[in-house]
C-alpha positions as CSV (number, residue, x, y, z in Angstrom):
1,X,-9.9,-18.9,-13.9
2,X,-11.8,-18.2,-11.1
3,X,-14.7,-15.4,-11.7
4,X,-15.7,-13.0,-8.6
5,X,-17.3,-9.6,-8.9
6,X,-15.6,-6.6,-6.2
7,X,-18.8,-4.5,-4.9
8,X,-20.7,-2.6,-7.7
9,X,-20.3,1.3,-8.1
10,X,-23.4,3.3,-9.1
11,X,-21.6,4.4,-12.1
12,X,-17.7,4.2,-13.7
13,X,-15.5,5.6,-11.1
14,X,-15.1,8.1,-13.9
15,X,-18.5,8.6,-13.7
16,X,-19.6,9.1,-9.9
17,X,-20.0,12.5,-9.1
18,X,-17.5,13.8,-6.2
19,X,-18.6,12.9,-2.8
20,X,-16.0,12.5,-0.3
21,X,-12.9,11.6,-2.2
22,X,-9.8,13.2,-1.9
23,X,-9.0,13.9,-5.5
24,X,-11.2,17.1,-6.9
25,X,-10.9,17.0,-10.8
26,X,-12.0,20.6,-12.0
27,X,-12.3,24.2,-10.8
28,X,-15.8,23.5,-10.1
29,X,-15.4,20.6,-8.1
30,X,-12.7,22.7,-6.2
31,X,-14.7,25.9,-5.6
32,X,-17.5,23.8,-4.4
33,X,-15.2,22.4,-1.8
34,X,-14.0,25.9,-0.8
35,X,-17.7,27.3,-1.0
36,X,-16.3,30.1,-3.1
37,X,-16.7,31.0,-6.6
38,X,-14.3,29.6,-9.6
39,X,-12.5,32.8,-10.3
40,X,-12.2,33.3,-6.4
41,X,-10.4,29.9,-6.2
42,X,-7.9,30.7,-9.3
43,X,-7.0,34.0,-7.9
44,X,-6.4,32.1,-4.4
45,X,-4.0,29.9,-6.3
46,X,-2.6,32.1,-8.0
47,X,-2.0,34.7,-5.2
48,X,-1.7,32.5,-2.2
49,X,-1.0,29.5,-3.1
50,X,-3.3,27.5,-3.2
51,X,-2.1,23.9,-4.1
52,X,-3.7,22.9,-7.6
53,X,-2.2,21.0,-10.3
54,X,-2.3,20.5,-14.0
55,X,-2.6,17.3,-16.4
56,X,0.4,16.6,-18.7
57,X,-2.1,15.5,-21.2
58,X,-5.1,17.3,-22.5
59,X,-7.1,14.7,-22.8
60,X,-7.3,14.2,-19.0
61,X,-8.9,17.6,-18.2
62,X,-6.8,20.5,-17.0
63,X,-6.3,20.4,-13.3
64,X,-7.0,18.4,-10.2
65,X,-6.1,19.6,-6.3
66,X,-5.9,17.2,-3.2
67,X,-8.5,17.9,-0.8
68,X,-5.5,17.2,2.1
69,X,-3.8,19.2,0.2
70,X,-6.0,22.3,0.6
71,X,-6.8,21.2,4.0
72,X,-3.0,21.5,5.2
73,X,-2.9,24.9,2.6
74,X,-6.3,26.0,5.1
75,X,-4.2,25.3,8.0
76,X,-1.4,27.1,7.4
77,X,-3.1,30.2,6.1
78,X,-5.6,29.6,9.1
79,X,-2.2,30.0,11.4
80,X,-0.4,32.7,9.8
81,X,-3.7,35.4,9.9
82,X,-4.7,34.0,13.3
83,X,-2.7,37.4,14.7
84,X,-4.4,39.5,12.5
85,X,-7.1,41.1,10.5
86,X,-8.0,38.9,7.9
87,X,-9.2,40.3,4.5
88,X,-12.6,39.8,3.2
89,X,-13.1,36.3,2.2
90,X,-9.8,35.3,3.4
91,X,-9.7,31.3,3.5
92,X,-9.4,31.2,7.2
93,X,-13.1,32.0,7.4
94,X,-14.2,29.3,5.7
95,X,-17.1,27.8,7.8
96,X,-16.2,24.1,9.2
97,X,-16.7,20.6,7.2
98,X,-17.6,17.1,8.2
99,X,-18.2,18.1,11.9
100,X,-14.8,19.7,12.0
101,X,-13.9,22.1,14.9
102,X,-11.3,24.3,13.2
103,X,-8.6,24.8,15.9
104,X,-4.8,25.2,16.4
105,X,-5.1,21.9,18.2
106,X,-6.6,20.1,15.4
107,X,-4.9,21.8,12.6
108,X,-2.0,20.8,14.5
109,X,-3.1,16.6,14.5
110,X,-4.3,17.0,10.9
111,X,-0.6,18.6,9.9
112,X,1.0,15.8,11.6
113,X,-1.3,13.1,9.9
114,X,-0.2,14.4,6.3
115,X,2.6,14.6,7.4
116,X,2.7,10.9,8.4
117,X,1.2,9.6,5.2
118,X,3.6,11.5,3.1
119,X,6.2,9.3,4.9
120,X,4.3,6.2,5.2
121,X,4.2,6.6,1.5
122,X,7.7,6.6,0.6
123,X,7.9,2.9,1.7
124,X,11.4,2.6,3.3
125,X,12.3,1.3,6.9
126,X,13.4,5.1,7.3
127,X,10.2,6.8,5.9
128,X,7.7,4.2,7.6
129,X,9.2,4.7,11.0
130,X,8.9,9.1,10.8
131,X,5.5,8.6,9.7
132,X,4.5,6.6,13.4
133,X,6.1,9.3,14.9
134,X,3.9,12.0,12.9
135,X,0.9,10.0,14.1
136,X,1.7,9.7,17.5
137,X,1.9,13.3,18.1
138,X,-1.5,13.4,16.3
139,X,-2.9,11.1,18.1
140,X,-1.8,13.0,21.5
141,X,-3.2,16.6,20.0
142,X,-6.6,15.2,19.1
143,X,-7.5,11.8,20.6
144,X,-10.3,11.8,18.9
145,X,-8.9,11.9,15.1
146,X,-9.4,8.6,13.7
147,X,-7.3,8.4,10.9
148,X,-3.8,8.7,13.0
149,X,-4.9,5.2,14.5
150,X,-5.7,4.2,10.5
151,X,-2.2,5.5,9.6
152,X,-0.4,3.6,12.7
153,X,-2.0,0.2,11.9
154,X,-0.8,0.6,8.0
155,X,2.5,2.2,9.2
156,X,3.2,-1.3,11.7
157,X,1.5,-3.8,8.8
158,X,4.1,-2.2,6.3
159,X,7.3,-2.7,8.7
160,X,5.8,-6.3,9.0
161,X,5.8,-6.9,5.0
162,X,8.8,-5.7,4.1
163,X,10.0,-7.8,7.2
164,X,12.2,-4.8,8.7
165,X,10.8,-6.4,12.1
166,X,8.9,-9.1,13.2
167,X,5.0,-9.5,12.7
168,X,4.2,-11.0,15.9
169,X,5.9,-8.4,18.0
170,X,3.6,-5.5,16.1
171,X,1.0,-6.7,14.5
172,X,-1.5,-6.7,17.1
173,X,-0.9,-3.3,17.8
174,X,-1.6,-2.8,14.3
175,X,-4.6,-4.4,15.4
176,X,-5.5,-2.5,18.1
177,X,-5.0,0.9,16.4
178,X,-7.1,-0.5,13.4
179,X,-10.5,-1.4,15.5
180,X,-9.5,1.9,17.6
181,X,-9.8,4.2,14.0
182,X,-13.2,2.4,13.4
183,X,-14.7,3.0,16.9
184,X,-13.8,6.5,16.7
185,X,-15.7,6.8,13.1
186,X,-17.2,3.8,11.9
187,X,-17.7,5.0,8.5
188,X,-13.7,6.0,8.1
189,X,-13.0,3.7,4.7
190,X,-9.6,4.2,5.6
191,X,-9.7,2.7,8.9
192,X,-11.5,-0.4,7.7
193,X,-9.5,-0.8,4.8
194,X,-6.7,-0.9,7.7
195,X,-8.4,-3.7,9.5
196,X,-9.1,-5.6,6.4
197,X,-5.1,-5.4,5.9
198,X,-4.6,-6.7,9.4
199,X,-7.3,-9.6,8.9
200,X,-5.5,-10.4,5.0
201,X,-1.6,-10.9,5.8
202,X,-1.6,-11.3,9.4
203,X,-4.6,-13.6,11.0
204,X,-5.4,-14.9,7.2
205,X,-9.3,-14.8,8.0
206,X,-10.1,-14.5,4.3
207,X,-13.6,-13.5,5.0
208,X,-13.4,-11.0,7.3
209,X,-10.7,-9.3,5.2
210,X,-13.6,-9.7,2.1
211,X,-16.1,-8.3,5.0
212,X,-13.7,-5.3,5.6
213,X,-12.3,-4.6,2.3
214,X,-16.1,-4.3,0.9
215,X,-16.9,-1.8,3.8
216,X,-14.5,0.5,2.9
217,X,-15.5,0.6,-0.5
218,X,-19.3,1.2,0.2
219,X,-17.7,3.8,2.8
220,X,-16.4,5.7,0.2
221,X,-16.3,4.3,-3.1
222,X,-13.5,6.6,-4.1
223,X,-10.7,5.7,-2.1
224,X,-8.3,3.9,-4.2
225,X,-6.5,2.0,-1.8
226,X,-9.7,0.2,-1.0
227,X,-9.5,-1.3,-4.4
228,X,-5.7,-1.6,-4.1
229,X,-5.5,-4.0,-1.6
230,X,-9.0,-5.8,-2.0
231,X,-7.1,-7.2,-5.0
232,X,-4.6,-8.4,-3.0
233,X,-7.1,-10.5,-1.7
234,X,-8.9,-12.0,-4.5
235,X,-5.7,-12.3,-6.6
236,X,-4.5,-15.0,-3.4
237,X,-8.2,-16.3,-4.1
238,X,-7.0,-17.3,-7.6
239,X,-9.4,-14.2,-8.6
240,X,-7.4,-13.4,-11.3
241,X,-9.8,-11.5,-13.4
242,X,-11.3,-9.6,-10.4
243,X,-8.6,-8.7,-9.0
244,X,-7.4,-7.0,-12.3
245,X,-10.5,-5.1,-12.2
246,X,-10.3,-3.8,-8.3
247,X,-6.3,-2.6,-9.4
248,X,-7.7,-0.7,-12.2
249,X,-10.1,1.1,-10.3
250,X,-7.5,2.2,-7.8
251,X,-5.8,3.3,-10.8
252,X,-8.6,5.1,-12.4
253,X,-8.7,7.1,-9.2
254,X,-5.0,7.4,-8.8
255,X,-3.2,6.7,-12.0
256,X,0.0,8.4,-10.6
257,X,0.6,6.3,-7.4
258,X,3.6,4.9,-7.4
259,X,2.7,1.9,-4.8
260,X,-0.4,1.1,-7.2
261,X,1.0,0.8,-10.3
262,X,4.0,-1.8,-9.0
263,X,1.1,-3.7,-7.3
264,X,-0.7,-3.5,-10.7
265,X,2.3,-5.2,-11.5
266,X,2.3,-7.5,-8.6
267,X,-1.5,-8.4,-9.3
268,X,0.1,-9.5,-13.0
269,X,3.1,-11.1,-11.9
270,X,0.6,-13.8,-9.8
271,X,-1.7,-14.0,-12.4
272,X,1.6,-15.1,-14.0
273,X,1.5,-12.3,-16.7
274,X,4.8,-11.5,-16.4
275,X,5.2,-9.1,-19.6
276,X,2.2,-7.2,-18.4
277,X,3.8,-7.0,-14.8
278,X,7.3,-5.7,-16.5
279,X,5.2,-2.9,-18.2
280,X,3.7,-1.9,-14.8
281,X,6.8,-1.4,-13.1
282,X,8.8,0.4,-16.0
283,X,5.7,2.9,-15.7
284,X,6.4,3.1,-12.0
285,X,10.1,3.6,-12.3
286,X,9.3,6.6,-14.8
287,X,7.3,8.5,-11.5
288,X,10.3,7.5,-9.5
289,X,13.6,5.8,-10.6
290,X,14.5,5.5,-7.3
291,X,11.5,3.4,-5.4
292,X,12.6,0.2,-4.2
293,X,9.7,-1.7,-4.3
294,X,9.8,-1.4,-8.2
295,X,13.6,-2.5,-8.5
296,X,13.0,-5.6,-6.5
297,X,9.6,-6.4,-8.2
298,X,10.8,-6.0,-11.5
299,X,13.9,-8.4,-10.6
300,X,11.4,-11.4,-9.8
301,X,9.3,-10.7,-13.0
302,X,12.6,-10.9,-15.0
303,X,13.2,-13.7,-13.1
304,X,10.1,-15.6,-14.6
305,X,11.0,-14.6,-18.1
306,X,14.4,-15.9,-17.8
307,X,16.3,-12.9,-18.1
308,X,18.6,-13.4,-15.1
309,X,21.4,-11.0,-15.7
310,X,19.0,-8.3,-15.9
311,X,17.0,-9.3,-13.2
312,X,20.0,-9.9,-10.7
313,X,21.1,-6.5,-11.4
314,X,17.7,-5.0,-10.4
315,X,18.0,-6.7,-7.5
316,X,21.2,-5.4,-6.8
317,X,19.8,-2.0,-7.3
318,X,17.0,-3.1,-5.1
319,X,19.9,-4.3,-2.4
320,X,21.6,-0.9,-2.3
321,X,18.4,0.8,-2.1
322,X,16.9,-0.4,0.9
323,X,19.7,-0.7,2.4
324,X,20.2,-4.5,3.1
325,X,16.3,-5.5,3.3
326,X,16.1,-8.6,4.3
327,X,13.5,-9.8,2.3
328,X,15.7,-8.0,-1.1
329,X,18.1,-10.3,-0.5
330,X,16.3,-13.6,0.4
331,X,14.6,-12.7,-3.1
332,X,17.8,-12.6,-4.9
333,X,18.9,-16.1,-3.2
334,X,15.9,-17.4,-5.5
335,X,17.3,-15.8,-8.7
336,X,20.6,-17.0,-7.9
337,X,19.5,-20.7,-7.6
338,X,17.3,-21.1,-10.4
339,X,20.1,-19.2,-12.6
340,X,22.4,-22.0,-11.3
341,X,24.2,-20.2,-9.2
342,X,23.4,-22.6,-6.1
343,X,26.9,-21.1,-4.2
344,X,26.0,-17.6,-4.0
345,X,22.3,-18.4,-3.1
346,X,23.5,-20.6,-0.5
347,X,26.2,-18.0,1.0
348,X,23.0,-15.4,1.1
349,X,20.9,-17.8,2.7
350,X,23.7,-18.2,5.5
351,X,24.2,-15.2,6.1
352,X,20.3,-14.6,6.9
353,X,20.2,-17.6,8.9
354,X,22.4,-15.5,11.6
355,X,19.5,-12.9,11.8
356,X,18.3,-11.9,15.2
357,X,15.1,-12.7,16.6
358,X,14.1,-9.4,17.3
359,X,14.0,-8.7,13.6
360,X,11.7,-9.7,11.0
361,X,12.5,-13.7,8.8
362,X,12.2,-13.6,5.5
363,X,11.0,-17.8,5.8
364,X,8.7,-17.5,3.5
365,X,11.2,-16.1,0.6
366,X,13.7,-19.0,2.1
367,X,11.1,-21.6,1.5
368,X,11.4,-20.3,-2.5
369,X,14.8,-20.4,-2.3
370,X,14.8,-24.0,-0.6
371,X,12.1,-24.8,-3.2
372,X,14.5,-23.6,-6.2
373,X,17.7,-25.6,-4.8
374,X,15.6,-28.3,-4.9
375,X,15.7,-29.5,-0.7
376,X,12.0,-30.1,-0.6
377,X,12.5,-30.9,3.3
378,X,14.2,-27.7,4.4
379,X,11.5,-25.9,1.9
380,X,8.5,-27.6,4.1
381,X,10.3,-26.6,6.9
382,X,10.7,-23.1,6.1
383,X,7.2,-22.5,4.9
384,X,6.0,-24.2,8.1
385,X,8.0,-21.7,10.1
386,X,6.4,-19.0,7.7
387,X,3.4,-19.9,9.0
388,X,3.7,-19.8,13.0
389,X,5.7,-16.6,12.8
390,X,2.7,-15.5,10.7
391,X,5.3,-14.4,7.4
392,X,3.1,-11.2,5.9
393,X,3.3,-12.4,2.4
394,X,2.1,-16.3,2.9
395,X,-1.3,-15.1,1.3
396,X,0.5,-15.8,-2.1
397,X,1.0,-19.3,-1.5
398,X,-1.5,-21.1,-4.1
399,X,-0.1,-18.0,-6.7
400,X,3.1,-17.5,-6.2
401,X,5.3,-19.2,-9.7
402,X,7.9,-20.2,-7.9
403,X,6.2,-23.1,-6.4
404,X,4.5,-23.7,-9.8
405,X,6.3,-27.2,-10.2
406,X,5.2,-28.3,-6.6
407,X,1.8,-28.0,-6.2
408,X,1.3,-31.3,-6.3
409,X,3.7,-32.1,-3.4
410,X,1.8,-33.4,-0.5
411,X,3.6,-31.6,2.2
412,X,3.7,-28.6,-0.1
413,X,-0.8,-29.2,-0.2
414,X,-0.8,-30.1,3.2
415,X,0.2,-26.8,3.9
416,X,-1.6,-24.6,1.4
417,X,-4.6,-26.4,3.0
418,X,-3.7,-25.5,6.1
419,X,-3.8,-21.6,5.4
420,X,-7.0,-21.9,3.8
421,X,-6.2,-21.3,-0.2
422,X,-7.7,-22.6,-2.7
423,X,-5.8,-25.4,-4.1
C-alpha cells in the first residue's frame, strides 16, 4: 500500500477551535456568531425560531446550528421587520460579517444559493438541474457572490458523473464557473475544491487536482467536502490508507451527510474492503432509505462478495429510483454477466448502445461489462472511448475490482498508462 499524508491540521478536527466553518457545535460557539449572549440566542430559538438542533446521543454534546442556516433564518427575519419597527435587539440589526452588505438584493442571491445546494444535494437528474436554476438567479442578483459560480461548476460536474448528459458538452462550463468563483474570492475553499473536481474527473491533471484540493483545505480546514473528494483522488493514486483518513475527516465534520458516508463506502469498496464498504452504505440508507446513490453502491459491493441476488435487487431498487440512469443500468449489465446471466447483460447493453449523442455514455461501465463477458477487444474498445469522451469516473481505472484479473493485459496497461495511474 501506498503511504501519502493529506495536509496537516493544527490540531484534531475535533480539536480546532471554530473559525469559518459552517457547523457551530455549542451555544457558545452560536452566540459568538450572533454577537449576542447565550440566553439571548436560546430565547431567539425558542421564540423566533431560530434554526438549532440537538444530538441523538449525549455523548456528542447537546446542540449544533448551521451557520447557512442562521444566515437564511437572518434573512428572512431581516425581510419580514424591514416594514417596521424592530424591537431592541431584534436579529435584523445585527452588524454585517465577512465584508457583507446586508441588502434585499443579496439576501435575495444568498436565499437562492441555499436554496441551490439543498437541491444540488439530493443528487438526482431532477434535484441537480433546480439547483442551477437557484444559482443562476443568484448569480444575476449579486454578480459578485462567488459561491453561485462554486455551486454551478459542482451542479454541471455532477450531471456529468452520473452521466445524465454528456461531459464534453458541460464540463468546461463547469470550468469556467469554477476559475470564475476563485477570481471573485480567492480564498473561497469551496470554489477551489470546485476546480480541483473539474481538474480530477474531467482533464485527469492529477497534480493540479492535489494543487487544488490542498488549497481548499488550508482555505478552511473545516469544510468537509474538501476532504471528501481529496480522497477521491488519492484513493485513484492507490492511496488507500490516505484516503481513508481524508473521508474520516469529512466525517468528523459531517457525520450525517448522506453523500459522505456512501463515498466512505466508495473509498472502501476500491480499497477492495467490501464488508467495510457494505457497512457504510447500510449507515447511509438509515439517514435516507430512499438515496440512490446508496442502492446502486451497495449493489456493486454485493456484487464483490458474491451475493448476486441481493445485489441485483438493489440495483433494481437503484433502477426505479433514478429513474432509468444510465449509468444504474450499465452497472447492473456487470452483475448480470459475472452472475452468468450473459443474456440479460447483453439485452441491457443493447439497449444502451441506441443512446443519443446528446446524452451522457456510460463506456466506461460498458468496458466492465465487456470485461466480465469476457470480449477483451470490445472492452479495449470501450475504455478507449471512455477516454476521448472524457467518461467522469475513468479516475478508478488502476482501483476499480472489476478489472482485478486484467491488469496484466497489455492493451488493458497500455491504457492505464495512458491516463496517468499508477500501475
Amino acid at each position: 500500500m501506498t503511504k501519502a499524508t493529506i495536509p496537516t491540521l493544527r490540531a484534531p478536527a475535533s480539536q480546532i477551535p471554530w473559525t469559518n466553518t459552517d457547523r457551530l457545535d455549542s451555544w457558545k460557539e452560536i452566540a459568538r456568531y450572533l454577537r449576542r449572549e447565550v440566553r439571548t440566542v436560546q430565547l431567539w430559538e425558542k421564540k423566533e425560531g431560530l434554526p438549532v438542533h440537538r444530538h441523538f446521543h449525549k455523548r456528542l454534546g447537546s446542540v449544533f446550528a448551521y451557520r447557512s442556516e442562521i444566515d437564511l433564518w437572518q434573512c428572512r427575519v431581516s425581510r419580514i421587520e424591514s416594514d417596521r419597527e424592530a424591537p431592541a435587539g431584534w436579529p435584523s440589526v445585527f452588524p454585517p460579517r465577512n465584508n457583507q452588505v446586508v441588502s434585499h438584493r443579496t439576501s435575495g442571491a444568498r436565499e437562492n444559493y441555499l436554496k441551490g445546494r439543498y437541491f444540488w444535494n439530493q443528487r438526482s437528474e431532477k434535484g441537480l438541474r433546480k439547483a442551477i436554476v437557484c444559482f443562476e438567479s443568484a448569480m444575476r442578483e449579486e454578480p459578485g457572490f462567488a459561491l453561485p459560480y462554486s455551486g454551478m461548476a459542482d451542479s454541471l460536474t455532477l450531471l456529468s458523473f452520473y452521466e445524465m448528459t454528456s461531459a464534453a458538452e458541460i464540463m468546461p462550463a463547469a470550468r469556467r464557473a469554477a476559475q470564475k468563483a476563485i477570481e471573485l474570492d480567492p480564498h473561497s475553499a469551496e470554489a477551489h475544491a470546485s476546480l480541483a473536481d473539474v481538474f480530477l474527473h474531467f482533464d485527469r491533471d492529477w497534480q493540479a487536482a492535489d494543487r487544488e484540493y490542498r488549497r481548499a483545505i488550508e482555505c478552511n480546514p473545516d469544510y468537509a467536502l474538501g476532504y471528501h473528494w481529496y480522497a477521491n483522488l488519492l484513493a485513484a493514486r492507490g492511496q488507500h490508507e490516505a484516503a481513508h483518513m481524508a473521508i474520516m475527516h469529512a466525517l468528523e465534520i459531517n457525520p450525517v451527510s448522506i453523500i459522505t458516508l456512501v463515498w466512505a463506502g466508495v473509498t472502501s469498496h476500491l480499497a477492495h474492503h467490501f464488508e467495510e464498504a457494505i457497512r457504510y452504505y447500510q449507515n447511509a440508507l438509515e439517514l435516507d432509505p430512499q438515496f440512490i446513490w446508496a442502492h446502486m453502491y451497495m449493489a456493486q459491493a454485493l456484487e464483490q462478495t458474491g451475493d448476486f441476488k441481493l445485489a441485483l435487487q438493489e440495483f433494481d431498487t437503484a433502477a426505479r429510483l433514478a429513474e432509468g440512469n444510465k449509468s444504474v443500468k450499465a452497472m447492473m449489465a456487470h452483475a448480470h454477466a459475472v452472475s452468468g446471466d450473459r443474456d440479460s447483460a447483453r439485452e441491457i447493453l443493447q439497449e444502451l448502445g441506441s443512446t443519443g449523442p446528446q446524452q451522457g455514455m456510460p463506456s466506461y461501465d460498458i468496458a466492465a461489462t465487456y470485461a466480465a463477458l469476457g470480449e477483451l477487444h470490445r472492452m479495449i474498445e470501450w475504455l478507449n472511448r471512455a477516454c476521448r469522451e472524457r467518461n467522469m469516473k475513468v479516475f478508478t481505472l488502476a482501483q476499480d475490482p472489476r478489472f482485478d484479473l486484467l491488469r496484466q493485459h497489455s492493451g488493458f496497461r497500455r491504457i492505464v498508462e495512458q491516463v496517468g495511474l499508477p500501475q
